[in-house]
C-alpha positions as CSV (number, residue, x, y, z in Angstrom):
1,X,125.5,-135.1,-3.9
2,X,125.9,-134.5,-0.4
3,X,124.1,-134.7,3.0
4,X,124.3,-132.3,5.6
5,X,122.3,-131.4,8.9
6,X,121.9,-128.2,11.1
7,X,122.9,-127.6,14.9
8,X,122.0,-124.4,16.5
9,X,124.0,-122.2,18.7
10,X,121.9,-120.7,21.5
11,X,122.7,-123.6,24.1
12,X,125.7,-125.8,24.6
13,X,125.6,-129.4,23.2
14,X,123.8,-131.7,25.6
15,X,124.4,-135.0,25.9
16,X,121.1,-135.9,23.7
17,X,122.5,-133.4,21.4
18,X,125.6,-135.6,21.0
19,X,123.5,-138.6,20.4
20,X,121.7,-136.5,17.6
21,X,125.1,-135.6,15.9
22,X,126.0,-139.2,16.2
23,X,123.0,-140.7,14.4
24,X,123.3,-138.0,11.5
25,X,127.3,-139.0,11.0
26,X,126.2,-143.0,11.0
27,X,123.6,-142.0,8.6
28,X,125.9,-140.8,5.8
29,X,126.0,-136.9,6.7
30,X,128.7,-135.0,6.0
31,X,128.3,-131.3,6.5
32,X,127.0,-129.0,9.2
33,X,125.1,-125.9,9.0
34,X,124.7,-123.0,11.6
35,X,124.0,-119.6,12.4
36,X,125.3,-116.4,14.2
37,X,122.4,-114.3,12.9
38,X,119.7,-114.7,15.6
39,X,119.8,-111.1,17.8
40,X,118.3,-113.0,20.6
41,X,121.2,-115.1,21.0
42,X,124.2,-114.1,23.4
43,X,127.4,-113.4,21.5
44,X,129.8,-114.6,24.3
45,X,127.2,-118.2,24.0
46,X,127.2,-118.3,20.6
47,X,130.7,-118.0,20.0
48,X,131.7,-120.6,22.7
49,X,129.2,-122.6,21.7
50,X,130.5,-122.2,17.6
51,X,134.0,-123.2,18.8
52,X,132.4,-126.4,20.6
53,X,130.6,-127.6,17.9
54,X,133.2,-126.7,15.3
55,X,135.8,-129.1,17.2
56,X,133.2,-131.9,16.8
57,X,132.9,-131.9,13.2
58,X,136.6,-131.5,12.7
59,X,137.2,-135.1,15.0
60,X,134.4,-136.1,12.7
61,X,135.8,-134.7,9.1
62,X,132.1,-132.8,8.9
63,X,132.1,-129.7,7.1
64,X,131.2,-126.8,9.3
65,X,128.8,-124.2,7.3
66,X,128.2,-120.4,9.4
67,X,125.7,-118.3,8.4
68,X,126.8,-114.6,8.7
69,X,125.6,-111.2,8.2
70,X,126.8,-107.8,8.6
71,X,124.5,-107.3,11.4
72,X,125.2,-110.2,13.3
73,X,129.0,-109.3,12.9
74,X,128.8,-105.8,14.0
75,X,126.8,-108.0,17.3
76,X,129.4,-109.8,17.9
77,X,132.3,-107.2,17.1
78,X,134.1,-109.6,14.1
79,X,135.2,-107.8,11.6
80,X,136.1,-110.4,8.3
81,X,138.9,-109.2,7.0
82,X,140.7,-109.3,10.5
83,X,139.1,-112.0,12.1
84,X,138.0,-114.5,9.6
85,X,141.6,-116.8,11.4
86,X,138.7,-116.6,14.3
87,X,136.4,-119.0,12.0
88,X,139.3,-121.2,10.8
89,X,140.4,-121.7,14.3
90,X,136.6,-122.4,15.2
91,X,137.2,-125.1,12.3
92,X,134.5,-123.7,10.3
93,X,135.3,-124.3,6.7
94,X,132.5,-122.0,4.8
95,X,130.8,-119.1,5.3
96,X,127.3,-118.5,3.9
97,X,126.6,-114.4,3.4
98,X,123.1,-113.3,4.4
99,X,123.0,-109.7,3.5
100,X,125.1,-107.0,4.3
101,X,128.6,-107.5,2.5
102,X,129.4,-106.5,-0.8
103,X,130.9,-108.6,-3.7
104,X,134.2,-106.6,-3.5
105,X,135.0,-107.8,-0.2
106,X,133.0,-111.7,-0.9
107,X,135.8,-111.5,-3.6
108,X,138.1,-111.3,-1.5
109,X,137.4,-114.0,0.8
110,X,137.0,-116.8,-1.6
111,X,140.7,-116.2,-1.5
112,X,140.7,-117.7,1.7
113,X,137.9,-119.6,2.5
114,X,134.9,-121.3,0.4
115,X,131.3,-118.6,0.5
116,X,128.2,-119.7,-0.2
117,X,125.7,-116.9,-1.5
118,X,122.2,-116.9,-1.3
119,X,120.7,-118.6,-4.2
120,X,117.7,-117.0,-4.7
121,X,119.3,-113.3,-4.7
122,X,122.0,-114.0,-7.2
123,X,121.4,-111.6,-10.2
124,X,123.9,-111.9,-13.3
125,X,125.3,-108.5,-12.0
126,X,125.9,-110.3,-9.1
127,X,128.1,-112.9,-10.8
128,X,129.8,-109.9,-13.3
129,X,131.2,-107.9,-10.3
130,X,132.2,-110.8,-8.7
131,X,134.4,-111.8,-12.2
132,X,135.6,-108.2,-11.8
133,X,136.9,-108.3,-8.5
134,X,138.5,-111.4,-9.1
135,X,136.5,-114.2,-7.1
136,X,137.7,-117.6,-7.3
137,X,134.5,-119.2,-8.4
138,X,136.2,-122.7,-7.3
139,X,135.4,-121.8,-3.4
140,X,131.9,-120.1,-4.0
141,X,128.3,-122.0,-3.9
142,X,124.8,-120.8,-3.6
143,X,122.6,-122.1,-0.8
144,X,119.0,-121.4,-0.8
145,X,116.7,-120.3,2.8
146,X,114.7,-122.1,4.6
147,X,111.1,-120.9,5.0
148,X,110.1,-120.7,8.9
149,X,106.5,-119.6,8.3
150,X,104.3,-121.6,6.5
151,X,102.9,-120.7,3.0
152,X,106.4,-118.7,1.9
153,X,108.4,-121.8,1.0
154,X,110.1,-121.3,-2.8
155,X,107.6,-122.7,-5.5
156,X,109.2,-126.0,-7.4
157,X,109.5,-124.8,-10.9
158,X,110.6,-121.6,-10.1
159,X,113.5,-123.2,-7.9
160,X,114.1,-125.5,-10.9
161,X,114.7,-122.9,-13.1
162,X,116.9,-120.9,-10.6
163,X,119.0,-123.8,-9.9
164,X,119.6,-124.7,-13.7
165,X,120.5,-121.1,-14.3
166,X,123.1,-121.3,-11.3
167,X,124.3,-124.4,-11.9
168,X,125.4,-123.4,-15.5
169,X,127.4,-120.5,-13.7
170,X,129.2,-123.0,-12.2
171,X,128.0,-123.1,-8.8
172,X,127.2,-125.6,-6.7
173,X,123.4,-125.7,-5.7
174,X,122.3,-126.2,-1.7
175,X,118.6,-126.2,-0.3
176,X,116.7,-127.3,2.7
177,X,114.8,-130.2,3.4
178,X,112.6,-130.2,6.5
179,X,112.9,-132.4,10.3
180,X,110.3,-134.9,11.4
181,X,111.0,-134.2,15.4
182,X,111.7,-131.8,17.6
183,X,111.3,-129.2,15.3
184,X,112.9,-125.7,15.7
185,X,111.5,-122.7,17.7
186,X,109.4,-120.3,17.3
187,X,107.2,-121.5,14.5
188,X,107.1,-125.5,14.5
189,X,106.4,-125.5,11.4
190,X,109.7,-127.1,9.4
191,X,111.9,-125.7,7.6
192,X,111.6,-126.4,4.3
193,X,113.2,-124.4,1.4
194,X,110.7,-125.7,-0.7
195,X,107.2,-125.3,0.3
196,X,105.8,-128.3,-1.2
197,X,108.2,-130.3,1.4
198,X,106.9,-128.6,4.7
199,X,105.2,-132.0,6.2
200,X,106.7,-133.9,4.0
201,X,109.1,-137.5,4.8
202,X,112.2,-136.2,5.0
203,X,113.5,-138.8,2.9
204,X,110.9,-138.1,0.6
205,X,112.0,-134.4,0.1
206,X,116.1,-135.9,-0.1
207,X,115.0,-138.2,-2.9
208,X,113.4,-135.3,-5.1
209,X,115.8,-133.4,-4.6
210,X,118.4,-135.6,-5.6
211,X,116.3,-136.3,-8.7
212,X,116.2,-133.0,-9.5
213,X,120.5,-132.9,-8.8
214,X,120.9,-130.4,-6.4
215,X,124.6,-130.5,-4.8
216,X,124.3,-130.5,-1.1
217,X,120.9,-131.3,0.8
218,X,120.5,-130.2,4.3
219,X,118.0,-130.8,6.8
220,X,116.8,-127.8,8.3
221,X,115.5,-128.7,12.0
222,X,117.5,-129.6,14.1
223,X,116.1,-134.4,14.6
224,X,115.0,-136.4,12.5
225,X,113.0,-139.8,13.8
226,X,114.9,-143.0,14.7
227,X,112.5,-144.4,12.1
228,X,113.7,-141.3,9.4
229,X,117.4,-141.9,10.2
230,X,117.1,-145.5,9.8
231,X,115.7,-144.8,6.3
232,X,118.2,-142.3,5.7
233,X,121.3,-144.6,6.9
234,X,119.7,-147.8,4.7
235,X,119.5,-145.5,1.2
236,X,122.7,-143.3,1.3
237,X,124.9,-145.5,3.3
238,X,123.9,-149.5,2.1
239,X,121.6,-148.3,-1.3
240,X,118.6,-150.0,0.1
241,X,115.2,-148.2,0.1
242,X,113.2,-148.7,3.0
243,X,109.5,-148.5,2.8
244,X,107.5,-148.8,6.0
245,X,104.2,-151.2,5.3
246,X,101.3,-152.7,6.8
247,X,100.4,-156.3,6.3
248,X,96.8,-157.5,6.7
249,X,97.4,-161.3,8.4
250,X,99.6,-163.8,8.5
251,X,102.2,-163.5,5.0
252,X,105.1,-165.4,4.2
253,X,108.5,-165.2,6.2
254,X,110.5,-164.3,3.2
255,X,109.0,-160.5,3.2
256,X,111.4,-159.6,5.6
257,X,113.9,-160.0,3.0
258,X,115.7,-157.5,0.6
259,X,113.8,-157.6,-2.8
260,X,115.0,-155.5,-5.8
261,X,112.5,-153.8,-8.4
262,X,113.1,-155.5,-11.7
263,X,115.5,-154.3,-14.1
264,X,112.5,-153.3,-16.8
265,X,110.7,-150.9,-14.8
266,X,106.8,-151.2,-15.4
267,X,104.5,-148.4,-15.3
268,X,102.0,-149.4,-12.7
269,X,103.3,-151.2,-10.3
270,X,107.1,-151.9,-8.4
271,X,107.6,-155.5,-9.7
272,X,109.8,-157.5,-7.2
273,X,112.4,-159.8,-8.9
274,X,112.4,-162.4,-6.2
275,X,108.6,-163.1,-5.0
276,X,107.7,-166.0,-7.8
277,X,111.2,-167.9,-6.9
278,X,110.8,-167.3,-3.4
279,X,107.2,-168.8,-3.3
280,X,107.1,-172.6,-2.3
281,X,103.5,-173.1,-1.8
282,X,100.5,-173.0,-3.7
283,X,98.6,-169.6,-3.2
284,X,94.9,-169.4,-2.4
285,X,93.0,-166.7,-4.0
286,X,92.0,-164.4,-1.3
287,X,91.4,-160.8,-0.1
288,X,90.6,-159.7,-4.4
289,X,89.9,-156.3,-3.4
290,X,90.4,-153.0,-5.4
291,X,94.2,-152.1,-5.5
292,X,94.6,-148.4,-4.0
293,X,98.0,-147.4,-5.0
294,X,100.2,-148.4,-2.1
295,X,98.9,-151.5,-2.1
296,X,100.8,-154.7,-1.7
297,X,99.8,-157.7,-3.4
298,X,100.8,-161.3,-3.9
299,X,99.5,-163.2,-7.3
300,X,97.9,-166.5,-6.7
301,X,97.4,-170.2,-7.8
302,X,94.8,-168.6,-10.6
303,X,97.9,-166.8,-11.9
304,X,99.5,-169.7,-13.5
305,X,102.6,-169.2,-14.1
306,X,102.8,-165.5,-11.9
307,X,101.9,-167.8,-9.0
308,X,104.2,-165.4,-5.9
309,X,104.5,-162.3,-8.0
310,X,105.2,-159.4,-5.8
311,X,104.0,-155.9,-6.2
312,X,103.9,-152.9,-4.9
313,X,100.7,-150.6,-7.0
314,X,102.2,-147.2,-7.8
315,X,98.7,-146.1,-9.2
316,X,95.1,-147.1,-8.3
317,X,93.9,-150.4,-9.8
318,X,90.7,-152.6,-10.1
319,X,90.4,-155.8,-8.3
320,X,91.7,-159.0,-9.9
321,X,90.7,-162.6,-9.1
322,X,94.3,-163.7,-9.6
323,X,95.8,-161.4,-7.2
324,X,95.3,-160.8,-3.4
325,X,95.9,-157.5,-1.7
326,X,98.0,-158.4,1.5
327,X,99.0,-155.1,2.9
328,X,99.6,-151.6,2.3
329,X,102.4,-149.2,2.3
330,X,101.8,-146.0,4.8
331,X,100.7,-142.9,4.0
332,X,104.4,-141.2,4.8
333,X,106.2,-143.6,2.2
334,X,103.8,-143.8,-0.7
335,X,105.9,-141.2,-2.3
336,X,108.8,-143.4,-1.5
337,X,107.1,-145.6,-4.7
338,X,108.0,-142.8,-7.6
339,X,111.9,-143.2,-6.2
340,X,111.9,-147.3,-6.9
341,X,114.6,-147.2,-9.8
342,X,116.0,-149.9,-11.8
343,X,117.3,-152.9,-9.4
344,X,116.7,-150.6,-6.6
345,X,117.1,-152.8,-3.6
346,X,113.6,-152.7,-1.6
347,X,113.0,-153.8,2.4
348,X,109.2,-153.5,3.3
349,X,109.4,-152.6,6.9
350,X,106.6,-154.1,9.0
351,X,104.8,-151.3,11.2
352,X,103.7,-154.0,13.8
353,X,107.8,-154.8,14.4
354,X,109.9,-151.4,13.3
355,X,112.9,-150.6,12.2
């Protein structure tokens, strides 16, 4: 699986752009995606602007992803099979067909460069024309949209089943996950290829999609949140899952540490391995309310021998005399609670302090 992000053409990098590309490279991106396709967009800018950003992801080994069409080719008077030496020189290292340009002449491109198709267009016919004229399947992919307006996003199953149908042609499966700042013109809205992600935590949106093992995962607006990034950086880069938290009063000091979910995953709850061995005091029962699931609880003296169990309540649970509630994970990371895996190392990230 891979990480990617998107940069768009219509202005030259700025410095806070720079600083943008920097935090997705030091969060464990590796890929870039961008367009030539929209009209409003001055060709002599966007191709200036392509060959600037282009030499920043080769001095960072980033792939470089175009989107293309006929149209926009016409706009910009490229023709491929003279000028695609243009995009190599520009460093971009696949091209991703919107409409326009038949499978005869995708054919021939694979030959020299990787293609990505659109994912949700590909018909068998598609792939059987393609075989015909010789592709070389090694260098083609299928990426999926992203959905501007709101409501159009791709429904789940149906993307499920699309993907598992492409991925046993042999391609390699990309789609969209949506921003959580400055997100992209005209429609704020995200850009989601899935419509069930559209306010979604990013991470959130990275981790089922990863469960569900699509190949590449890009985020479609153009920031993410120091908060999001920090997240992102902690799970792909170190394997550690932070969850951002709440915690009502005074707790102990070792809950800034890095816990792990237990190896025998339970149901209910995220059991953390260290909180009875970590515990040095005798616990008072206190703050016995019902659990809502997010909640964050710490077992006391009445507990016996469970004394400084740590949880985390993945679904909603009755109060208990032997366990006090003593904070509660935020509403943007509950989700984050159905990606706990076995030994999954866990940092609960006070809201009060930040990342």
């Amino acid at each position: 699986m891979m990480l990617g992000f998107s940069a768009y053409l219509h202005n030259s990098l700025t410095k806070k752009d720079l600083e943008m590309f920097n935090r997705f490279v030091e969060a464990g991106f590796k890929g870039v995606f961008t367009s030539i396709n929209l009209p409003e967009d001055d060709p002599k800018v966007l191709l200036k602007n392509l060959s600037e950003l282009g030499s920043l992801c080769a001095n960072h080994e980033l792939e470089l992803t175009l989107d293309i069409s006929s149209s926009s080719l016409k706009r910009l008077n490229l023709n491929l099979d003279r000028d695609l030496k243009v995009f190599k020189k520009m460093h971009v290292t696949m091209l991703r067909i919107d409409d326009g340009i038949d499978n005869q002449k995708i054919a021939r491109l694979t030959h020299g460069m990787k293609v990505a198709l659109n994912a949700s267009t590909i018909e068998q016919s598609d792939i059987d024309e393609l075989i015909t004229a010789q592709a070389d399947f090694d260098n083609l992919e299928a990426w999926h949209n992203y959905y501007p307006r709101e409501n159009t996003g791709l429904e789940k199953n149906w993307f499920i089943q699309k993907n598992q149908w492409l991925q046993n042609n042999h391609f390699k499966v990309m789609a969209f996950i949506p921003g959580d700042n400055n997100l992209r013109a005209p429609v704020y809205k995200g850009l989601p290829t899935l419509e069930e992600h559209r306010y979604e935590n990013p991470l959130v949106a990275a981790l089922d999609f990863k469960q569900l093992q699509v190949d590449r995962i890009y985020v479609g607006d153009p920031a993410l949140k120091q908060t999001t990034f920090e997240q992102f950086r902690n799970y792909f880069v170190n394997n550690v899952l932070q969850i951002k938290v709440s915690f009502d009063g005074a707790v102990p000091d070792y809950l800034k540490k890095i816990f792990h979910q237990r190896a025998d995953v339970a149901r209910d709850v995220v059991r953390l391995r260290e909180g009875r061995s970590l515990n040095q005091s005798v616990i008072a029962p206190q703050n016995n309310f019902a659990r809502k699931i997010g909640a964050i609880t710490l077992d006391n003296h009445l507990s016996g021998r469970y004394q400084g169990e740590l949880q985390l309540v993945k679904v909603n649970l009755p109060a208990d005399a032997t366990v006090n509630v003593i904070g509660q994970v935020l509403t943007t990371d509950l989700k984050l609670l159905q990606y706990c895996q076995a030994n999954q190392a866990i940092e609960l990230i006070d809201r009060n302090e930040g990342l």
